[in-house]
DSSP file (Angstrom, degrees, kcal/mol; ACC not computed):
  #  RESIDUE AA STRUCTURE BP1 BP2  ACC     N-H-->O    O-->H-N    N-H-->O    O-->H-N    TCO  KAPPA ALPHA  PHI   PSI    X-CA   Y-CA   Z-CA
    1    1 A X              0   0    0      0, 0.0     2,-0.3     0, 0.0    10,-0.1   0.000 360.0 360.0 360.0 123.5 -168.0   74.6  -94.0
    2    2 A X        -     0   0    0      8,-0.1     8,-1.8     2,-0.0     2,-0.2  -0.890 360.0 -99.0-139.1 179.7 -167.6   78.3  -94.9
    3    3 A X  E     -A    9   0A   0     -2,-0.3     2,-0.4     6,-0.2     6,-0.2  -0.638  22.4-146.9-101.3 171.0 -169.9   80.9  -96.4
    4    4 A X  E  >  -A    8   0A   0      4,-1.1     4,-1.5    -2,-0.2     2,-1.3  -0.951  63.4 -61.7-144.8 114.8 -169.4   81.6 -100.3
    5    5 A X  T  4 S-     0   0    0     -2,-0.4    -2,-0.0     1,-0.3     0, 0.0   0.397  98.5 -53.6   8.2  31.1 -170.3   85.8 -100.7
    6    6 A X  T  4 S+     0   0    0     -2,-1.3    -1,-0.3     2,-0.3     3,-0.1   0.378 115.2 115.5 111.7 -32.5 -173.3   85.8  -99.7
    7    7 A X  T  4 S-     0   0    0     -3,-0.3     2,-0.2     1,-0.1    -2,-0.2   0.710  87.8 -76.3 -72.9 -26.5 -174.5   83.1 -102.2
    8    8 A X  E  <  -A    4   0A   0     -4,-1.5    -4,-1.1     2,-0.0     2,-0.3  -0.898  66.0 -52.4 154.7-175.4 -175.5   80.3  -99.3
    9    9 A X  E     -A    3   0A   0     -2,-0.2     2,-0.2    -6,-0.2    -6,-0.2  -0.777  41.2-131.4 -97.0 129.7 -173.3   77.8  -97.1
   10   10 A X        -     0   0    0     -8,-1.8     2,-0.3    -2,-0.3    -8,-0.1  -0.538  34.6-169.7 -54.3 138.5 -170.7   75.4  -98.5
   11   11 A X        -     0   0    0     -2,-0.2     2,-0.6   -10,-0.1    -8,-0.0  -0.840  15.9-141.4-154.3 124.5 -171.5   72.1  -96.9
   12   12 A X        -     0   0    0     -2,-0.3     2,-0.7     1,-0.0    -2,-0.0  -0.598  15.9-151.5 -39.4  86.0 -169.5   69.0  -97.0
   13   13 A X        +     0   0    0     -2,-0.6     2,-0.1     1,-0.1    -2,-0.0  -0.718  37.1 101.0-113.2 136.1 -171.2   65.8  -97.3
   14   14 A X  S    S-     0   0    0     -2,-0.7     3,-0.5     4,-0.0    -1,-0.1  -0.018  75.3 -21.1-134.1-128.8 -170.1   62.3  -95.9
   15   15 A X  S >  S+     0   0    0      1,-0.2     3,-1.0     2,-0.1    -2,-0.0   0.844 120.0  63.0 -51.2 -43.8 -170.4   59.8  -93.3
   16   16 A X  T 3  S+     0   0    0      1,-0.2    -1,-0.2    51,-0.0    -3,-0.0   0.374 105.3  49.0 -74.0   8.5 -171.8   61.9  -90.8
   17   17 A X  T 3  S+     0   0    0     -3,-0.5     2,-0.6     2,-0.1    -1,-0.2   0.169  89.3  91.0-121.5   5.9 -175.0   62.5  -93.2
   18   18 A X  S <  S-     0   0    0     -3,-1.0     3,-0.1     1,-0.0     2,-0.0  -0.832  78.4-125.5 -99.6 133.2 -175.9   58.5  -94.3
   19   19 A X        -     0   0    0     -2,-0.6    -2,-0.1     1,-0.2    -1,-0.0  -0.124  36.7 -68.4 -55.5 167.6 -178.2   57.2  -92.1
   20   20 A X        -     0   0    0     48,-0.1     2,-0.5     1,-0.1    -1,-0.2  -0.109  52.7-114.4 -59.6 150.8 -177.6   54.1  -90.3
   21   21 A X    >>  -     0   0    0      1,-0.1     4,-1.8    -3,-0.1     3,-1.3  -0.915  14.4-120.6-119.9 163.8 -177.6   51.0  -92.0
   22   22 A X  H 3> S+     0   0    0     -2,-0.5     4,-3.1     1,-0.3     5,-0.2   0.741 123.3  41.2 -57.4 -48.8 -180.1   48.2  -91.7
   23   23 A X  H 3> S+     0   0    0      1,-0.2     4,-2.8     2,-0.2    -1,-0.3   0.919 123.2  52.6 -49.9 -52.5 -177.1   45.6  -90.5
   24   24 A X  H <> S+     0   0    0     -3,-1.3     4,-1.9     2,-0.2     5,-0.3   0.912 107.0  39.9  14.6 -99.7 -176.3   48.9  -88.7
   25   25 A X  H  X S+     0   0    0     -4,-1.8     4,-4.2     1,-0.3     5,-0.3   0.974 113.0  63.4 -58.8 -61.0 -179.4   49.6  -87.0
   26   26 A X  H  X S+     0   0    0     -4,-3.1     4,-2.4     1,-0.2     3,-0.3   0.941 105.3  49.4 -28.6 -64.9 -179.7   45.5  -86.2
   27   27 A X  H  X S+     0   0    0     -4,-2.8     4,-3.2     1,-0.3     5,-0.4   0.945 102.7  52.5 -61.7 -59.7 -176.8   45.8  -84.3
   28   28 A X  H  X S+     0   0    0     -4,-1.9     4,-1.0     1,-0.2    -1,-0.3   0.834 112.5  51.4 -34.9 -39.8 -177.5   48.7  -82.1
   29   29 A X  H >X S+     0   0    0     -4,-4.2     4,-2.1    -5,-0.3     3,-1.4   0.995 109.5  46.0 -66.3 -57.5 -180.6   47.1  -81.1
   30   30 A X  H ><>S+     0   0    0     -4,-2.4     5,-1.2    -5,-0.3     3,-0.8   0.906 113.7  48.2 -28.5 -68.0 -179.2   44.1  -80.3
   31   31 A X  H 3<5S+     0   0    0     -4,-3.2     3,-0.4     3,-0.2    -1,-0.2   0.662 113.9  51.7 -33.1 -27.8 -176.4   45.7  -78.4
   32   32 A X  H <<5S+     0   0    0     -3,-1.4    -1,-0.2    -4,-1.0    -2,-0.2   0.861 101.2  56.0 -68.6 -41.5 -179.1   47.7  -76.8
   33   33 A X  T <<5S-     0   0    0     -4,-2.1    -1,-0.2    -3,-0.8    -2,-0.2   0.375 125.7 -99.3 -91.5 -13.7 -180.9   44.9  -75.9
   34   34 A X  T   5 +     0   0    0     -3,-0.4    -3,-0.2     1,-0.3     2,-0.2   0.608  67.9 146.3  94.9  22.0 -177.5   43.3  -73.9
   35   35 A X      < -     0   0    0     -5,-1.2    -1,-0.3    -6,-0.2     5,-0.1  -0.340  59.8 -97.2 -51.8 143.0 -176.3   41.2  -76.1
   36   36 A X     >  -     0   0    0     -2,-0.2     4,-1.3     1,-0.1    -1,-0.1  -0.325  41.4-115.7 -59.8-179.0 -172.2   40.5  -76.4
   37   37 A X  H  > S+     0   0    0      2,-0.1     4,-1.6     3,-0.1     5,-0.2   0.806 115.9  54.8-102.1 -23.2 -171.2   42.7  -79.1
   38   38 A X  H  > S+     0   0    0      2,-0.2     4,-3.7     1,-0.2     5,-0.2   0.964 106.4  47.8 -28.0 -75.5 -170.2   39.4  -81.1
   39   39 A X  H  > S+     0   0    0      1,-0.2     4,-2.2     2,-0.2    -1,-0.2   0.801 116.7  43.4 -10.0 -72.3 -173.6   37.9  -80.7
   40   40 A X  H  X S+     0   0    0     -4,-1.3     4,-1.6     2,-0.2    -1,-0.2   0.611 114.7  53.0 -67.5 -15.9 -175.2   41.4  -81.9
   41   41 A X  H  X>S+     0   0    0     -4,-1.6     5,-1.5     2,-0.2     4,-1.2   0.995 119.7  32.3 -83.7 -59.1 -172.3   41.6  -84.9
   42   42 A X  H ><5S+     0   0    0     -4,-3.7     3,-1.5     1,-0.3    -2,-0.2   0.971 116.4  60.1 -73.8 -65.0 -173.1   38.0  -86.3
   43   43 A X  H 3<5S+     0   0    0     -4,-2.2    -1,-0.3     1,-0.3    -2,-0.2   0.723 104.6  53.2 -28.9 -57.7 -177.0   38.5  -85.3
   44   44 A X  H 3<5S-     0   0    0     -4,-1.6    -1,-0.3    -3,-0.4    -2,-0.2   0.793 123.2-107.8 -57.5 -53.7 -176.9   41.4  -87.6
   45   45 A X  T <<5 +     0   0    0     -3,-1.5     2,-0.4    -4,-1.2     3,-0.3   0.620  64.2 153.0 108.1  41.7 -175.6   39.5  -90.3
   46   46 A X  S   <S-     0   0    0     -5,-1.5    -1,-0.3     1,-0.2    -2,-0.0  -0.672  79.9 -33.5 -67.8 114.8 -172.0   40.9  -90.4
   47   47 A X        -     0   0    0     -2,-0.4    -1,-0.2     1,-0.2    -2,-0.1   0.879  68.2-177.0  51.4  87.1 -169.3   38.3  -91.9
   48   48 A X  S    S+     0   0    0     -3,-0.3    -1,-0.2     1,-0.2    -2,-0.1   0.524  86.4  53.8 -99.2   9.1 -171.3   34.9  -90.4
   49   49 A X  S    S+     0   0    0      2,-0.1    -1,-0.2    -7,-0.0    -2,-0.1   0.699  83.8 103.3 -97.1 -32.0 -168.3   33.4  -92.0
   50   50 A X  S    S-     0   0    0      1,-0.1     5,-0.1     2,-0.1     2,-0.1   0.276  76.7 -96.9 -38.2 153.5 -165.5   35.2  -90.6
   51   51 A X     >  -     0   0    0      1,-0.1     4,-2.9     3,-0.1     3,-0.4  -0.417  38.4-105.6 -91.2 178.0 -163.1   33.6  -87.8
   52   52 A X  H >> S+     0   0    0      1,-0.3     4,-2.0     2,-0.3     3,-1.6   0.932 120.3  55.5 -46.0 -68.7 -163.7   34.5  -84.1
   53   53 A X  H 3> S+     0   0    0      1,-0.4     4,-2.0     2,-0.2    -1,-0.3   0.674 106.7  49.8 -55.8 -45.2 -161.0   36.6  -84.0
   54   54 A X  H 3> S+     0   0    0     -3,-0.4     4,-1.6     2,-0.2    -1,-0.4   0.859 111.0  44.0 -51.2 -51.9 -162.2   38.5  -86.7
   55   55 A X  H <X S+     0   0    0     -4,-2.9     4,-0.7    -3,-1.6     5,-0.4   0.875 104.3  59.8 -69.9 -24.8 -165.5   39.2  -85.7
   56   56 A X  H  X S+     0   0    0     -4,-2.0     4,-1.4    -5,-0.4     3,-0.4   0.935 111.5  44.7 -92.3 -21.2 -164.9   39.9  -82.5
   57   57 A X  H  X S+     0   0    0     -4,-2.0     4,-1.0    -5,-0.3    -1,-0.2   0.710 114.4  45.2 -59.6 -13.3 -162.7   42.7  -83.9
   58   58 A X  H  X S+     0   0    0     -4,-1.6     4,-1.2     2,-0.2    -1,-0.2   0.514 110.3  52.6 -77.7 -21.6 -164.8   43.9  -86.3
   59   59 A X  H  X S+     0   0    0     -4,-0.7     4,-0.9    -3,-0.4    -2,-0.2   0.760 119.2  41.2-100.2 -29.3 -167.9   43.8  -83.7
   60   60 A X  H >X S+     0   0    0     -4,-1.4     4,-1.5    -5,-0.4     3,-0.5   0.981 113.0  53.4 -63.0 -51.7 -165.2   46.1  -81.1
   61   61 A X  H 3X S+     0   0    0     -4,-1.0     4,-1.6     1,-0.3     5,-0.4   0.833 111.0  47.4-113.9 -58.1 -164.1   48.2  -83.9
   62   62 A X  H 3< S+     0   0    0     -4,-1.2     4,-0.3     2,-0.2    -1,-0.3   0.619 111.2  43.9 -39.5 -39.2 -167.8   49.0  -84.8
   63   63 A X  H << S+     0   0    0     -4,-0.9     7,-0.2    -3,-0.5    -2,-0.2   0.772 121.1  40.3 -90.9 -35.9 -169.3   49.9  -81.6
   64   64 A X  H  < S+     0   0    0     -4,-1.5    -2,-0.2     1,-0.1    -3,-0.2   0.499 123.8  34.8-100.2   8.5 -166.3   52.1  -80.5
   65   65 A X  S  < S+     0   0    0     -4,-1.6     2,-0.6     1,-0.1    -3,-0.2   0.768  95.9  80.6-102.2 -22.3 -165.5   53.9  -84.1
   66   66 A X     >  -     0   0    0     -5,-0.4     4,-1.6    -4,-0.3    -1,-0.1  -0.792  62.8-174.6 -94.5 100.5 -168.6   54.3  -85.5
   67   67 A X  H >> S+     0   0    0     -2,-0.6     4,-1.4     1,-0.3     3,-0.9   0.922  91.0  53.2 -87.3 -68.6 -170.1   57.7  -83.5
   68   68 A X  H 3> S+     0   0    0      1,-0.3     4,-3.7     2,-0.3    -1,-0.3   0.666 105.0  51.2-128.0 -49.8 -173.1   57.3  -85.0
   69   69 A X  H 3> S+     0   0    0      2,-0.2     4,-3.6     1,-0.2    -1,-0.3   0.982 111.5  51.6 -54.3 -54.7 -173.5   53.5  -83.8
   70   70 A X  H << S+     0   0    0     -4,-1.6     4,-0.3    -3,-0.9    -2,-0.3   0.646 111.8  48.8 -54.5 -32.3 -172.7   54.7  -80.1
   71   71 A X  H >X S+     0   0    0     -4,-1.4     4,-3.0     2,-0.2     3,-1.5   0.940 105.0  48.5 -89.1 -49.9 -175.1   57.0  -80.3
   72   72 A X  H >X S+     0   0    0     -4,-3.7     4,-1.8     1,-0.3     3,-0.6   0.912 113.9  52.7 -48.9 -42.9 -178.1   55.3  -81.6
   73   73 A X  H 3X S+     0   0    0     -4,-3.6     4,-0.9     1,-0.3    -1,-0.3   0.681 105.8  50.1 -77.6  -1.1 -177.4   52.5  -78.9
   74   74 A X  H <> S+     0   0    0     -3,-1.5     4,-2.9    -4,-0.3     3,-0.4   0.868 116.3  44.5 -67.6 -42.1 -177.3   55.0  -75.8
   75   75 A X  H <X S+     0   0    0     -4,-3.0     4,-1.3    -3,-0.6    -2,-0.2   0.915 112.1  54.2 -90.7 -20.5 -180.8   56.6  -77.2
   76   76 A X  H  < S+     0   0    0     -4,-1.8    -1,-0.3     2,-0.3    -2,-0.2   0.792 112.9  42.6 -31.1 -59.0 -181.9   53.0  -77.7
   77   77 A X  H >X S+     0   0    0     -4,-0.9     4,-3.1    -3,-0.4     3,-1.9   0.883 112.0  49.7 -46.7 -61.4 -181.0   52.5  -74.0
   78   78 A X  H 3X S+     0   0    0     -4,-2.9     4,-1.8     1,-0.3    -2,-0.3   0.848 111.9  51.7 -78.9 -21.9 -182.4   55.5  -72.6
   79   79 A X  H 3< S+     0   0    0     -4,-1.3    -1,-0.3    -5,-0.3    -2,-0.2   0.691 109.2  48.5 -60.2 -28.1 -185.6   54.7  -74.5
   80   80 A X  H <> S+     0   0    0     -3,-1.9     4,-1.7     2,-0.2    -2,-0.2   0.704 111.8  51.0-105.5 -11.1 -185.7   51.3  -73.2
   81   81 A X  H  X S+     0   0    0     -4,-3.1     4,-1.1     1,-0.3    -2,-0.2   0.966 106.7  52.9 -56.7 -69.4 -185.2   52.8  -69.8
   82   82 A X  H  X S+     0   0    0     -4,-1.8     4,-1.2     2,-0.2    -1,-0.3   0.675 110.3  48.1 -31.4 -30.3 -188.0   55.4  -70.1
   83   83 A X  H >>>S+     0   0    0      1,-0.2     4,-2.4     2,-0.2     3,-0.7   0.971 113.7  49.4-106.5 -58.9 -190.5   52.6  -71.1
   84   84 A X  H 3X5S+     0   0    0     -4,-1.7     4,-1.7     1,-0.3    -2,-0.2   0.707 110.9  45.1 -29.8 -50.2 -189.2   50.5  -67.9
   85   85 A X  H 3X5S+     0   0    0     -4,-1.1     4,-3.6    -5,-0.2    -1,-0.3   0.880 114.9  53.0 -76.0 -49.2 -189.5   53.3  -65.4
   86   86 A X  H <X5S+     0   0    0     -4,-1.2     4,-4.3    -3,-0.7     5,-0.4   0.938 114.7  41.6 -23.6 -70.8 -193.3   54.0  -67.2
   87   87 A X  H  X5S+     0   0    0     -4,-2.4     4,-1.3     2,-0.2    -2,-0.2   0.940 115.2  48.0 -57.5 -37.8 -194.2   50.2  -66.7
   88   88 A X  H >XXS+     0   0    0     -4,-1.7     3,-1.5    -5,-0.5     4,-0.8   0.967 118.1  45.7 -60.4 -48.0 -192.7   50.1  -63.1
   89   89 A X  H >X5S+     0   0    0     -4,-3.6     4,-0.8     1,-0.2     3,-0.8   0.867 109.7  48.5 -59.8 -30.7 -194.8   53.6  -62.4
   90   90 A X  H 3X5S+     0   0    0     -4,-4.3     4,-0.7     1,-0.2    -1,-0.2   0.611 114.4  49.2 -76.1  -7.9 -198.1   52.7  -63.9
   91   91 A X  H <<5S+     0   0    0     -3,-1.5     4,-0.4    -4,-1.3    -1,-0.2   0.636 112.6  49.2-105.6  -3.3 -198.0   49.1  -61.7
   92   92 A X  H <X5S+     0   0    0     -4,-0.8     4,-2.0    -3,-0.8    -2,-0.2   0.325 112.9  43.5 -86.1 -39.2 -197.2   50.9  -58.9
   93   93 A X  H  <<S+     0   0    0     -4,-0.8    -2,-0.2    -5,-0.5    -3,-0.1   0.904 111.0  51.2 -80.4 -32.6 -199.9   53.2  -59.4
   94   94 A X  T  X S+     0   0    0     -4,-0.7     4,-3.3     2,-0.2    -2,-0.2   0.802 113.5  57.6 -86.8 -45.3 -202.4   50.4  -60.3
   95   95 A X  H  > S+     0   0    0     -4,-0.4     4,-0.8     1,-0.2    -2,-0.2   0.926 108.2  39.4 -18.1 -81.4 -201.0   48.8  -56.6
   96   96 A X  H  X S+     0   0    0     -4,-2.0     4,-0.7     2,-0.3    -1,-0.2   0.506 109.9  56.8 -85.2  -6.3 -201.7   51.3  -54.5
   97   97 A X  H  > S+     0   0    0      1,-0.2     4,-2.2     3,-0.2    -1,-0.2   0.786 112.5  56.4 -97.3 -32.1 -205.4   52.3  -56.2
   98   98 A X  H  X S+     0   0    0     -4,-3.3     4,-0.6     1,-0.2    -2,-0.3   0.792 108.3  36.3 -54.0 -32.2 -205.9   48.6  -55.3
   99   99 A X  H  X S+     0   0    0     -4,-0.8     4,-2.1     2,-0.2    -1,-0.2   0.447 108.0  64.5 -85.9 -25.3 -205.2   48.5  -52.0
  100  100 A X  H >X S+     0   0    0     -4,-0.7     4,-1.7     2,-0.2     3,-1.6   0.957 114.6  43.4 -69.9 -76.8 -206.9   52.2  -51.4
  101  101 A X  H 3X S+     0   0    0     -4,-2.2     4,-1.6     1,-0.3    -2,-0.2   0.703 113.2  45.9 -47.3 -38.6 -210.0   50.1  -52.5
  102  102 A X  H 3X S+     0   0    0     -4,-0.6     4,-0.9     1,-0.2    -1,-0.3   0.752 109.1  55.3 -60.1 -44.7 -209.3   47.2  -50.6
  103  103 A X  H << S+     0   0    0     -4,-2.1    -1,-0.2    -3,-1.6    -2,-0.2   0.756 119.0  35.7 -65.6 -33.9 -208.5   49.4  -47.5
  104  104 A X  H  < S+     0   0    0     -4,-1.7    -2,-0.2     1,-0.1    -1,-0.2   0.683 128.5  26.4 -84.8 -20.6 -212.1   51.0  -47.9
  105  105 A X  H  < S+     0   0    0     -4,-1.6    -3,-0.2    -5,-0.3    -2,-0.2   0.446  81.2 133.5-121.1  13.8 -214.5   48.4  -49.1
  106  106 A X     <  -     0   0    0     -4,-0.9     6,-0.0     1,-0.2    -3,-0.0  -0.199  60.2-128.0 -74.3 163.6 -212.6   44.8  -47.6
  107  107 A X  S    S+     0   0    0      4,-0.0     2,-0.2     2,-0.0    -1,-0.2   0.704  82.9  50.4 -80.8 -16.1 -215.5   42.4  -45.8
  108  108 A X  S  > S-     0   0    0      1,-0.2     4,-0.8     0, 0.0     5,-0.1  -0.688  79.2-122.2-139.4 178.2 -213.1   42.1  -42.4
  109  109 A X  H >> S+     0   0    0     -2,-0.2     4,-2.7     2,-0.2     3,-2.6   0.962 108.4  53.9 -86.6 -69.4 -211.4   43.8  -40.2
  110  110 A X  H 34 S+     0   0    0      1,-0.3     4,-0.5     2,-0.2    -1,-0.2   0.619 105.2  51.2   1.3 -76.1 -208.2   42.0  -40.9
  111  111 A X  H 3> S+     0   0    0      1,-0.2     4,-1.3     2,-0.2    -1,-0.3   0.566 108.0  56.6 -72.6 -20.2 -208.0   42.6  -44.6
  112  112 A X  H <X S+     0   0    0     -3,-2.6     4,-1.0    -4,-0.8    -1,-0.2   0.927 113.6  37.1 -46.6 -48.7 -208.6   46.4  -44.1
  113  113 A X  H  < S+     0   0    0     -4,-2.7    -2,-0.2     1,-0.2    -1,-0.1   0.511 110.5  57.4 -98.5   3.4 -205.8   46.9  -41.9
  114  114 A X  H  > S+     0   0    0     -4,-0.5     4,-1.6    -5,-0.3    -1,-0.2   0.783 113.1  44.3 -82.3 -53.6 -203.5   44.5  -43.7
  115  115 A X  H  X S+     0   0    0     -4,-1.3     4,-3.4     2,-0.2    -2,-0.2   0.902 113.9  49.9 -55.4 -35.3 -204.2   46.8  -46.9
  116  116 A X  H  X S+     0   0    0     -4,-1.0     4,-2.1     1,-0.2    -1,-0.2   0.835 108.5  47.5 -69.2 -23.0 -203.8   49.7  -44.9
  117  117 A X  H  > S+     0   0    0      2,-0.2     4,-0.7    -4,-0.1    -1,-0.2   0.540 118.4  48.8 -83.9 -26.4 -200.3   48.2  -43.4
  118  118 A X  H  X S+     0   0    0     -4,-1.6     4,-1.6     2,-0.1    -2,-0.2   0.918 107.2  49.6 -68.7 -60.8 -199.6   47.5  -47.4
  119  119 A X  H >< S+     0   0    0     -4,-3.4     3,-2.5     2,-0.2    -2,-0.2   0.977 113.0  55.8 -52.5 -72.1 -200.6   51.2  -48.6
  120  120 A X  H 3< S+     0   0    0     -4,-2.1     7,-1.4     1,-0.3     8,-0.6   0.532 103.9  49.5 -61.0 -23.7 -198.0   52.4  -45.5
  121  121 A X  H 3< S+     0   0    0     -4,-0.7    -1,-0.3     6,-0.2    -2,-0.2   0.641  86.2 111.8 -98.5  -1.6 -195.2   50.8  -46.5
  122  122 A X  S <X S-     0   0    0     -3,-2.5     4,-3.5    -4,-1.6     5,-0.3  -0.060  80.3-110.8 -22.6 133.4 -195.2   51.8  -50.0
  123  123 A X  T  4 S+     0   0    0      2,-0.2    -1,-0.1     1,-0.1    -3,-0.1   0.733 118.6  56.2 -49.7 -27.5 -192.7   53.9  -51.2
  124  124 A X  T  4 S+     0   0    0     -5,-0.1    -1,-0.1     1,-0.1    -4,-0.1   0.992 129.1  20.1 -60.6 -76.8 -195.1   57.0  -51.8
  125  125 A X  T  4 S+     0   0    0     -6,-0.2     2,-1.0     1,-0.1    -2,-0.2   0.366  75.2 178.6 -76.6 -23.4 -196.1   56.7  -47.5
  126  126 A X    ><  +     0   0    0     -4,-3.5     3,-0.7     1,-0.2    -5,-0.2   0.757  26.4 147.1   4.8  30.2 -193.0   54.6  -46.1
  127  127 A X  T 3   +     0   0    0     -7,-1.4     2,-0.5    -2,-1.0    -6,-0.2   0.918  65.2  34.5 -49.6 -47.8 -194.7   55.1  -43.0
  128  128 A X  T 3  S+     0   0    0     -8,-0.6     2,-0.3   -11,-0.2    -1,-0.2  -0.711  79.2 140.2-118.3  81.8 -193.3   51.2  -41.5
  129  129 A X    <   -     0   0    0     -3,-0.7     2,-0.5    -2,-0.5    -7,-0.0  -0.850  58.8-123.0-113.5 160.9 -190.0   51.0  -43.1
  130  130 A X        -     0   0    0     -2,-0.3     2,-0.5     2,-0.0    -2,-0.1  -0.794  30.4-161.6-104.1 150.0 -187.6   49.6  -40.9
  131  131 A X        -     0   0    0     -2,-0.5     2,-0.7     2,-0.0    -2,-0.0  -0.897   6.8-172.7-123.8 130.7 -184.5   52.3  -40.5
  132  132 A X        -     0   0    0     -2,-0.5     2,-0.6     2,-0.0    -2,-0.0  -0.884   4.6-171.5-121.1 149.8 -181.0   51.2  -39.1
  133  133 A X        -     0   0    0     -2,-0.7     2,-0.5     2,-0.0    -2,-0.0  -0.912  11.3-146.1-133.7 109.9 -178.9   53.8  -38.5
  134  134 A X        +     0   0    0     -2,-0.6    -2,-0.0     1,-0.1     3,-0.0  -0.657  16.8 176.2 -64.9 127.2 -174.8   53.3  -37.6
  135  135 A X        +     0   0    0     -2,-0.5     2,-1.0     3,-0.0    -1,-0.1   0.046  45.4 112.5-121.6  29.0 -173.4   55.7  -35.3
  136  136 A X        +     0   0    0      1,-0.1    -2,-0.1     2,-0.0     0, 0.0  -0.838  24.9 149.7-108.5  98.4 -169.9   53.9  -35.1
  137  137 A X        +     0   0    0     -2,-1.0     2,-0.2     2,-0.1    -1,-0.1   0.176  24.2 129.5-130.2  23.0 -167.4   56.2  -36.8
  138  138 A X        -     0   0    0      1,-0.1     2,-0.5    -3,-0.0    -2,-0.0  -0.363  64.0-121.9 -70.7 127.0 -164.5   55.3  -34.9
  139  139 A X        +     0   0    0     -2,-0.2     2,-0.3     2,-0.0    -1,-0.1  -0.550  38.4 173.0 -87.3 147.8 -161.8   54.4  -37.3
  140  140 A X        -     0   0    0     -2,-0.5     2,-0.4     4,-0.0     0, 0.0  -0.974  30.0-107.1-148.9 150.0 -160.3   50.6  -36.9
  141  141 A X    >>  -     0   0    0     -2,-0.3     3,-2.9     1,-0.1     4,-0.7  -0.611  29.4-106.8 -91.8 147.2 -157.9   48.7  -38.9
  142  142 A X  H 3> S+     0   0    0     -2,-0.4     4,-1.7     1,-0.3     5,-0.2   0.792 122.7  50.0 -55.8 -15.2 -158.6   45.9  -41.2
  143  143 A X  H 3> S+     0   0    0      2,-0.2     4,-2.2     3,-0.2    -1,-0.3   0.873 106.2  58.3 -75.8 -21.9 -157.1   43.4  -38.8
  144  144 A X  H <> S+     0   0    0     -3,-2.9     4,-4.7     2,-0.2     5,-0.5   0.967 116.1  33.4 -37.8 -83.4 -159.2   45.0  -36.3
  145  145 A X  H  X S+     0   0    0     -4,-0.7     4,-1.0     1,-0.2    -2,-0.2   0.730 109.7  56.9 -56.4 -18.9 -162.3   44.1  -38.3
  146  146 A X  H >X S+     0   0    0     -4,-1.7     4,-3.9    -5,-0.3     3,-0.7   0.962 108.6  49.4 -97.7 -71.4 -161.4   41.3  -39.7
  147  147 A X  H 3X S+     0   0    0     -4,-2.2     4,-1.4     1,-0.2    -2,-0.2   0.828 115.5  51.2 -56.6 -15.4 -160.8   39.7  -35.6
  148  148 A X  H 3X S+     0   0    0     -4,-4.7     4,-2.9     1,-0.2    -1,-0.2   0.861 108.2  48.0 -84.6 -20.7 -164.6   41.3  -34.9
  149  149 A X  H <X S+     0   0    0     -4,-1.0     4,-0.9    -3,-0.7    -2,-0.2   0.956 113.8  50.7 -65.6 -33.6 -166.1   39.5  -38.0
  150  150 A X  H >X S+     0   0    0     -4,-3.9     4,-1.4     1,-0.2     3,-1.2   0.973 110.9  44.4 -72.0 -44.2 -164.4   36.4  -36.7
  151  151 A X  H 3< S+     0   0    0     -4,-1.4    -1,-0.2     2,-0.3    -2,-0.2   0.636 112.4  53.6 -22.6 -56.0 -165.7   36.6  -33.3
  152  152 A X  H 3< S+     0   0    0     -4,-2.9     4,-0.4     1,-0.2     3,-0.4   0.581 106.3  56.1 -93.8  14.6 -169.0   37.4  -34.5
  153  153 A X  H XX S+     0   0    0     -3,-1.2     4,-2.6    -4,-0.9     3,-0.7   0.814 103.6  47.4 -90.7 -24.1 -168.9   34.7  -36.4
  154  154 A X  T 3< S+     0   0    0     -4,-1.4    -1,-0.2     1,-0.2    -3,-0.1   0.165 103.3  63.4 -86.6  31.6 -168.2   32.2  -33.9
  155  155 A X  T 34 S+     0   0    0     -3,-0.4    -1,-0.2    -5,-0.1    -2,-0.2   0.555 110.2  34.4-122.1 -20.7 -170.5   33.4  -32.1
  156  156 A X  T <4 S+     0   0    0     -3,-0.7    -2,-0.2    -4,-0.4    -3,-0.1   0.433 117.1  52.0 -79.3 -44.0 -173.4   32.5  -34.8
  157  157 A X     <        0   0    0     -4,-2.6    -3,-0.1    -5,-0.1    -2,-0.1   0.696 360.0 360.0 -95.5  -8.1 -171.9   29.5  -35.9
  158  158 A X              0   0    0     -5,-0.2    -4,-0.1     0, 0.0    -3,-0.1   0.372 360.0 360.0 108.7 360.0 -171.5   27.9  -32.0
């Protein structure tokens, strides 16, 4: 790419300006979606004749040369992350506005404080998480450990 006097930008056009193609596009989703890359390659409807050996170099060859491939299935990914994290937050959210009601309007005493005991261990409030904390930083060697694992294991098992 250079400039031409003044007159406008030279520009090169090639690979890196075609869109995906449909077989293309198939695959990334597939891939996306956790499929082997075989699976997504054949799925796609890449060489359904071809021998294993072939496809599954063709279905390698594809995913790591192709820039274009690599990228659509990362934004594919982070897209299907974003809609996971969404779903987790809005049922989370739906949770705890359940249990705020439940904690105010339940018929017993029980079910109040059971919601309330619900609401407090929630991640937002972690009010009764249980916390275990090591303070053993003594360094020991794995035969060390290895004779306390046995130990406390015969000590478990009778």
């Amino acid at each position: 790419m250079g400039k031409d006097k003044g007159k406008g930008y030279l520009r090169v056009v090639g690979k890196e300006d075609r869109p995906l193609t449909e077989k293309q596009e198939k695959f990334c989703q597939l891939v996306a979606q956790g499929r082997m890359l075989v699976e997504a390659y054949r799925e796609a409807g890449y060489m359904p004749n071809g021998s294993e050996k072939t496809q599954w170099e063709a279905a390698s060859r594809l995913m790591s040369s192709n820039s274009k491939v690599i990228a659509r299935v990362k934004a594919i990914q982070a897209e299907m992350d974003a809609d996971r994290r969404t779903i987790e937050r809005r049922r989370s959210e739906w949770i705890l506005k359940r249990l705020t009601h439940e904690a105010e309007t339940a018929e017993t005493d029980g079910a109040r404080v059971r919601a309330l005991e619900l609401l407090g261990k929630s991640l937002s409030v972690s009010m009764f998480t249980d916390r275990i904390e090591q303070t053993d930083t003594t360094e020991r060697s794995a035969s060390d450990i290895e004779a306390d694992l046995r130990r406390r294991l015969d000590r478990l098992l009778g």
